[in-house]
C-alpha positions in Angstrom: 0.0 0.0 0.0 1.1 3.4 -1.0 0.4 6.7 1.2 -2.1 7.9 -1.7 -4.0 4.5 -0.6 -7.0 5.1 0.8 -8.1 2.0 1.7 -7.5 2.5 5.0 -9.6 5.7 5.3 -12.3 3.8 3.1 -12.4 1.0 6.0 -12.6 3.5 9.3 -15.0 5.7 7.6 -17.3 2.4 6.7 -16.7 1.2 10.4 -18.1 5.0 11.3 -21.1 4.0 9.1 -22.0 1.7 10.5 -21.9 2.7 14.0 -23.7 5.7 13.3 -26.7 3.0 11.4 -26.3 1.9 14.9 -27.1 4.9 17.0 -30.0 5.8 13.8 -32.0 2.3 14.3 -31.4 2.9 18.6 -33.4 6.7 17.9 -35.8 5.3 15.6 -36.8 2.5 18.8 -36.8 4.9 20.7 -38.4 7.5 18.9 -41.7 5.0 18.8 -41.5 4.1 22.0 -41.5 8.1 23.2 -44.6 7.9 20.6 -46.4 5.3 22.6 -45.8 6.5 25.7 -47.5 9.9 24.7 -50.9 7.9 22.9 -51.1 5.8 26.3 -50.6 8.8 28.4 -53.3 10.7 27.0 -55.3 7.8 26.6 -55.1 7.4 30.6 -55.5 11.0 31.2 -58.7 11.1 29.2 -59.8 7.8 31.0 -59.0 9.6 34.2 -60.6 13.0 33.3 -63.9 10.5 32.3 -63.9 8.6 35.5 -64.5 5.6 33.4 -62.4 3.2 35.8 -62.3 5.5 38.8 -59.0 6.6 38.7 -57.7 8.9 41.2 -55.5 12.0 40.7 -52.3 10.1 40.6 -53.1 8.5 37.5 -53.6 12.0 36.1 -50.8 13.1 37.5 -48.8 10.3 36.1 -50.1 10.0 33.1 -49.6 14.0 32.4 -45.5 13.0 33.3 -45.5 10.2 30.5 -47.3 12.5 27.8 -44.9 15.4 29.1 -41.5 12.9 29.1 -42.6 11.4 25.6 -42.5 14.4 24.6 -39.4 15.4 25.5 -38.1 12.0 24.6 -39.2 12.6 21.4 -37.7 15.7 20.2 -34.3 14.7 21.4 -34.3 11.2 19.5 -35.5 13.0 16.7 -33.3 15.9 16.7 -30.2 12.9 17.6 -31.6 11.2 14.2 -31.4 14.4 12.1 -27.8 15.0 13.0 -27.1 11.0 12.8 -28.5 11.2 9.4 -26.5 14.1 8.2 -23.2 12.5 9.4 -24.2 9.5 7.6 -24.3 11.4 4.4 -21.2 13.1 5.1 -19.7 9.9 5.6 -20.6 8.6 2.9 -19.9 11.3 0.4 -16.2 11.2 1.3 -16.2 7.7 1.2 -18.0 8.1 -2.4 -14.8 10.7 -3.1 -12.0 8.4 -2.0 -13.3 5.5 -3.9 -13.2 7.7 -6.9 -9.7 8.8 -6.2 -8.6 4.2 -6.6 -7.5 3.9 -9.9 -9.6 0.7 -10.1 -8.8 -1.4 -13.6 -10.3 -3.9 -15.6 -9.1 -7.6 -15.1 -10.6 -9.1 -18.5 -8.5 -12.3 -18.5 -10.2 -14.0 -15.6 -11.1 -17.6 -15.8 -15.0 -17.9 -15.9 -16.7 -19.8 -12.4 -17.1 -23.5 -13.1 -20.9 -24.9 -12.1 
């Protein structure tokens, strides 16, 4: 391998890849579970406000902290994702540009796979 090889590079920057896919898919969990937590919370606190099943104010209570922290949940894992996203395409692009700089050649005597 020469210096102007950037094989190396290629290899870190797909390693970074893929643990950014990582973090991306862990936001996207949590991202629906900050989603259910808000449609059960208000689902409670509108059972509560009701009085379908006689709960007292502590469900309220707690189930106006789960709409409030899925909230909160939820803009941060998506605001994570956004930037996740963005170094993903980053990453990618220069990996895009150091492929290009290989001078990759043809090998057109190769013996053809046997069945």
């Amino acid at each position: 391998m020469t210096e102007d090889d950037p094989t190396d590079e290629i290899s870190d920057i797909e390693d970074r890849i893929e643990r950014l896919a990582e973090i991306a898919e862990r936001c996207r969990k949590y991202i629906l579970a900050s989603k259910i937590a808000i449609g059960s919370g208000a689902v409670l606190l509108l059972v509560t406000i009701l009085g379908l099943f006689g709960f007292g104010q502590t469900a309220a209570l707690g189930s106006i902290a789960l709409v409030l922290g899925g909230i909160v949940s939820l803009g941060s894992n998506i605001s994570t994702l956004r930037q996740t996203d963005d170094a993903i395409g980053v990453a990618e692009a220069r990996r895009s540009a150091l492929i290009g700089r290989i001078d990759l050649r043809v090998v057109a005597d190769t013996p053809m796979k046997l069945m």
